[in-house]
C-alpha positions, 0 to 999 in steps of 0.5 A: 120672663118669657114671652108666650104668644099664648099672653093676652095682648095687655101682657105683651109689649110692644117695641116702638120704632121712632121716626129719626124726625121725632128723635131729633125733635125730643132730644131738641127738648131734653136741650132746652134751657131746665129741662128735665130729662126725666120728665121729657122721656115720661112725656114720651112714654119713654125710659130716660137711657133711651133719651141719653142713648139718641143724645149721644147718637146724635152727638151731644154726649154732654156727660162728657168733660168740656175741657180737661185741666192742665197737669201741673208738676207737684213736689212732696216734702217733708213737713216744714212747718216752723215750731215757733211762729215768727217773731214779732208776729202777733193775733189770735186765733179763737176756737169755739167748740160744738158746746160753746167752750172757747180756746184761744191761742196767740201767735207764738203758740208752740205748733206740736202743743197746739197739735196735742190739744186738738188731737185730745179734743178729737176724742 
């Protein structure tokens, strides 16, 4: 949409300039303890980008990750896991099913059958 000068002024915006003191003093709330961007930009009259935007003029990008974690070396190999659990181990584990049905299974369950039957229960 174009601006015609010929608009009444009710359709006209008008571009607002802030003082960096009234800048500096709305984004000193949008800091405070539970506030709510949203809700301080409304206050102002203003669009909540704009209220980011001043944040990261000022130098408080807090979107931005603290502190980065480690890397850490990952080896991928082939799948070990044993068919039979160890001897002399023993439990149980019970599965309850969405309806209620149970499946108990013990220790020294073959880990394929134990595989096949919740592959079938899937479908």
């Amino acid at each position: 949409m174009s601006r015609n000068d010929d608009d009444p002024p009710a359709l006209r915006r008008k571009r607002r300039s802030w003082a960096l003191d009234e800048k500096r003093r709305i984004v000193g709330e949008s800091l405070e303890d539970g506030a709510s961007i949203a809700e301080v930009a409304r206050r102002y009259d203003l669009n909540a980008n704009q209220l980011f935007t001043w944040r990261r003029q000022f130098g408080l990008d807090l979107a931005a990750p603290q502190g980065r974690a480690p890397i850490l070396p990952v080896t991928i190999t082939p799948d070990a896991t044993a068919e039979y659990s160890a001897p002399g181990s023993t439990g149980q584990m019970e599965i309850v099913l969405a309806d209620g049905d149970r499946i108990i299974v013990w220790a020294d369950v073959e880990t394929a059958a134990l595989s096949r039957v919740v592959k079938a229960l899937r479908r």
